[in-house]
N, C-alpha and C positions, 0 to 999 in steps of 0.2 A: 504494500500500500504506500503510496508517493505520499510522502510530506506536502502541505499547503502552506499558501501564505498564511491562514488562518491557522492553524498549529501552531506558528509560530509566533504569532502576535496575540492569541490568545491569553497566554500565561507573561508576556509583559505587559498588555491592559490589565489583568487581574494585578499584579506586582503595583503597577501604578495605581489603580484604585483603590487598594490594601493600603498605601503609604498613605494617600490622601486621607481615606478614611483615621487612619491613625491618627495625622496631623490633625484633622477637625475633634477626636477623641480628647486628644492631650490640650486644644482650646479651649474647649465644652467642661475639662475639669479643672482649668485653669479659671475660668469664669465660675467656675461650682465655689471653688475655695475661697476665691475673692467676696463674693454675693454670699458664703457663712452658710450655704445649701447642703448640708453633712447627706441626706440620703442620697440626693441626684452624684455627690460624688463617689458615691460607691458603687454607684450604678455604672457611674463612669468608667470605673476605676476596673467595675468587673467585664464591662466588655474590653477595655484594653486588653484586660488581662486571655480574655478568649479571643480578641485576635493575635494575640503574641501566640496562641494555641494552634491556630491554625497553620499547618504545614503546605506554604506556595511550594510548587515544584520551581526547579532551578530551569534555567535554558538549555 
């Protein structure tokens, strides 16, 4: 089965989206802790901690 261009740019849009989302995570609990909002940060805090869980395949 031939490789696509989609094979391969699949898993670096996921990579980039993964990062993004991250980056808006670590804002969303940077604003949690400023604003004194203790449950929203743990909420934060636990999806960071399940996208660090999640295993992107490499290239």
């Amino acid at each position: 089965m031939p490789i696509t261009t989609e094979d391969i740019l699949m898993p670096t849009t996921t990579m980039a989206d993964t990062a993004r989302l991250h980056a808006l995570l670590d804002e969303a609990l940077t604003l949690a802790d400023t604003l004194q909002l203790p449950l929203a940060a743990i909420h934060i805090d636990q999806a960071l901690a399940q996208l660090s869980d999640v295993d992107v395949p490499a290239l």
